[in-house]
C-alpha positions in Angstrom: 0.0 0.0 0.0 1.2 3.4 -1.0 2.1 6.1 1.7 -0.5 8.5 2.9 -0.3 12.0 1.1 -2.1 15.4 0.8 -5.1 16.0 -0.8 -5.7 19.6 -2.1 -9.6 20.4 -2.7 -10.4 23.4 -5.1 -14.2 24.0 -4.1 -15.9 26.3 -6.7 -19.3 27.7 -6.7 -21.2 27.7 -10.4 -21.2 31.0 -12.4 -24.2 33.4 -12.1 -26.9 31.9 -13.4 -29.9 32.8 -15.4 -33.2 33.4 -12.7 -35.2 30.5 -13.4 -31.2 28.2 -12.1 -31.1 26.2 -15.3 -28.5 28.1 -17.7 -25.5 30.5 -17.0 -25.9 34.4 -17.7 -23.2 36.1 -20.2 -21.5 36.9 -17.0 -21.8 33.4 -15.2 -19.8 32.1 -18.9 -17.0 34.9 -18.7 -16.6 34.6 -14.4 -16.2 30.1 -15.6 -14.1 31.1 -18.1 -11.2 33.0 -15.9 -11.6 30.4 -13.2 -10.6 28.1 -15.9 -7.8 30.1 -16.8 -6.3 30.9 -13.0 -6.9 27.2 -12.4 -4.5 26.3 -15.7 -1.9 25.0 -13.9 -2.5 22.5 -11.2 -2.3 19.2 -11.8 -6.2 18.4 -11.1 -6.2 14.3 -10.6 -10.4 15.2 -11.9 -13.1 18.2 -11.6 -16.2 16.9 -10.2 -19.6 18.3 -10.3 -23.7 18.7 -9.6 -26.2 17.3 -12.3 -27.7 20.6 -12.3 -27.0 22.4 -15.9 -25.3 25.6 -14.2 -22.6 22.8 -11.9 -22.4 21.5 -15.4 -21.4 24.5 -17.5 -19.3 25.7 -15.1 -17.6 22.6 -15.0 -17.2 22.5 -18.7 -16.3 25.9 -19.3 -13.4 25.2 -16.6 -12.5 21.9 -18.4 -11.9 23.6 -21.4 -8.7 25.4 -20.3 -7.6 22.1 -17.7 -7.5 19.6 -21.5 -7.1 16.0 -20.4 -8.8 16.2 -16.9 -11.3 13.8 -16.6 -14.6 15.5 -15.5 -17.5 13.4 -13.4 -21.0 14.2 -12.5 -21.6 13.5 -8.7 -25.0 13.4 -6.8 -22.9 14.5 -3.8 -21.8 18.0 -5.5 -25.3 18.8 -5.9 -27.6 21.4 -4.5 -29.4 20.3 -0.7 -29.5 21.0 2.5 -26.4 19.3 4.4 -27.6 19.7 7.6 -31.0 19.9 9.6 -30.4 22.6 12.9 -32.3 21.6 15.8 -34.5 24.4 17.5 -32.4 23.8 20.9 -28.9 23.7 19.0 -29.8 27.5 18.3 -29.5 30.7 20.2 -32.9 32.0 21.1 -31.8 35.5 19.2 -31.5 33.7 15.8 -33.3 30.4 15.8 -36.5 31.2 14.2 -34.8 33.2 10.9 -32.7 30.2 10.4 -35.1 27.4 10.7 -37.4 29.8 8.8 -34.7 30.0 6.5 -34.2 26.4 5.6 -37.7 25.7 6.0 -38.5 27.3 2.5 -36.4 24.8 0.9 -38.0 21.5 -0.9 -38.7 18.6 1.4 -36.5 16.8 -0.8 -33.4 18.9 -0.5 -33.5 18.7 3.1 -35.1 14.9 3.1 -31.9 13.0 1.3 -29.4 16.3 2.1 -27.5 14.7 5.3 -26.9 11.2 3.2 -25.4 13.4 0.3 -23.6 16.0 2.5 -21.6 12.5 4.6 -21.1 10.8 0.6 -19.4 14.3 -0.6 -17.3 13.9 2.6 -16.4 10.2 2.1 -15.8 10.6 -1.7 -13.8 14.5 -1.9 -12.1 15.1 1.8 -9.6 13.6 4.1 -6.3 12.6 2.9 -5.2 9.8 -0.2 -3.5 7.2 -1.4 -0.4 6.9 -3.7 0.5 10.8 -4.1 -0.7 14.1 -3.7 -3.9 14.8 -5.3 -5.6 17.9 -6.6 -9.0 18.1 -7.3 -11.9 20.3 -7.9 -15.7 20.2 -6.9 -18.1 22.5 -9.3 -21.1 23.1 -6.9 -23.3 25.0 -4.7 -23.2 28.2 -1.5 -24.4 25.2 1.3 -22.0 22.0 0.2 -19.2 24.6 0.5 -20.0 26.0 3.4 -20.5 22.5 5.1 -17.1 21.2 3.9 -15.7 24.5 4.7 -17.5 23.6 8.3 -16.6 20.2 8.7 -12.9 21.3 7.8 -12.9 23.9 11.0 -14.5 20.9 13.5 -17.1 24.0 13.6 -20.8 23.0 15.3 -22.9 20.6 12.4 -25.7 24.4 12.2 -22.4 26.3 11.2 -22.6 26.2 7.7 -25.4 28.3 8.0 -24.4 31.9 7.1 -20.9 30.6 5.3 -21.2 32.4 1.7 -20.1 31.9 -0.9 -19.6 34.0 -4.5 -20.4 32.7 -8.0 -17.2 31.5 -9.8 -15.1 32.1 -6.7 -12.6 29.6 -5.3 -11.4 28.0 -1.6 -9.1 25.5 -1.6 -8.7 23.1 1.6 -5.8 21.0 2.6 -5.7 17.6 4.3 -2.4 16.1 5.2 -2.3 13.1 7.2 -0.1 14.5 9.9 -2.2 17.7 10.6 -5.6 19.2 10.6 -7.4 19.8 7.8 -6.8 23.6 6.9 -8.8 25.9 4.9 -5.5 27.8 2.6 -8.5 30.4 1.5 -12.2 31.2 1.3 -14.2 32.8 -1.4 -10.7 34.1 -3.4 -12.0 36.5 -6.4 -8.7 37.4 -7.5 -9.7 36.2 -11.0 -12.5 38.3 -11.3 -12.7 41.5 -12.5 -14.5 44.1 -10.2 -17.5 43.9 -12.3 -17.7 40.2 -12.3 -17.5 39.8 -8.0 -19.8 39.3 -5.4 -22.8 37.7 -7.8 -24.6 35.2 -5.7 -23.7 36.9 -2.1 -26.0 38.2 -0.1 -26.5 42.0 -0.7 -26.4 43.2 2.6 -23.1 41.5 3.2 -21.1 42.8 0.0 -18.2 45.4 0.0 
C-alpha cells in the first residue's frame, strides 16, 4: 500500500446563473471562463460536479482550459440541505430566521441532504492514497459551506451563514499529519471588479 499524502480540494461555486437556475448568464460564462484560466496550472487528478445544468457549465467551461482532466458528474456535488439545525442547538436571538430560513427549501433537499452532504465527505475530503492529489468540486453556497465547516471541527448548524460568491474559489488541505486547513475562502482574484460578489447576499457585499 502506498504512503499517505495530501489531498488539495479546489471548491468552486457555479457562475451566475440565469433566474429560473437552469442556464448561465453572459457573466456566469465569462466569471467560468477566468476560473478556468487561473486554475491552468495545477495538476487536477479530476473536476467533479452537480447534475444541475449551471454545476455542469461551469464545470465545462473550466475543463476547457484544464484539456485532459477527466470530468464526473456527482450526486454529492449537488444542490441540498447538508444539515437539519435543531430548534435547541440554536441561540434564542436567531433560531426562528434560520429554521425559517431552511424551511423554504424542498422537502427533498433537506429529506436526502444529510446522506449526500456524509457521501461528498467520504468521496472528496480527508487525505489519499499513492501521491498528492488535486481536485476540484463545481457546486453549490451550502455544500461549500458545510465542507468548509466540517474542515474547521465548527458545530454541524455552522454552515449556515458561510457564503459563498459565483465562480469564486477556496481551496482546503488535508495532510495526514495535521488538521485539515482551509488555505482560503471565497478568493476573487480572477475576477474583474465587475464580475465579483454575484450570488452573495447584498447586505453583506463590499
Amino acid at each position: 500500500m502506498g504512503e499517505t499524502m495530501t489531498r488539495y480540494l479546489y471548491l468552486a461555486r457555479h457562475g451566475e446563473a440565469t433566474p429560473d437556475g437552469h442556464a448561465l448568464t453572459g457573466d456566469g460564462r465569462r466569471q467560468a471562463a477566468l476560473l478556468g484560466a487561473r486554475l491552468r496550472e495545477v495538476p487536477f487528478a479530476a473536476i467533479h460536479h452537480g447534475p444541475l445544468p449551471r454545476t455542469t457549465q461551469t464545470a465545462r467551461l473550466i475543463g476547457e482550459h484544464l484539456p485532459g482532466v477527466p470530468v464526473h458528474a456527482s450526486e454529492a456535488a449537488g444542490d441540498y440541505i447538508p444539515y437539519l439545525p435543531r430548534k435547541e442547538e440554536l441561540a434564542p436571538e436567531y433560531a426562528d430566521r434560520l429554521l425559517g430560513f431552511v424551511a423554504q427549501f424542498p422537502a427533498d433537499e433537506r429529506d436526502r441532504g444529510p446522506a449526500l452532504a456524509a457521501e461528498a465527505e467520504r468521496a472528496f475530503t480527508g487525505p489519499v492514497a499513492d501521491g498528492t492529489r488535486h481536485e476540484l468540486v463545481v457546486t453549490h453556497n451550502f455544500l461549500i459551506g458545510w465542507l468548509v465547516r466540517a474542515a474547521l471541527d465548527a458545530p454541524e448548524w455552522r454552515w449556515l451563514g458561510l457564503n459563498h460568491c459565483n465562480a469564486a474559489l477556496t481551496v482546503i488541505r488535508y495532510a495526514p499529519d495535521r488538521p485539515s486547513s482551509v488555505l482560503f475562502f471565497n478568493d476573487m482574484g480572477h475576477l474583474p471588479a465587475e464580475l465579483r460578489w454575484t450570488g452573495f447576499p447584498p447586505e453583506l457585499r463590499e
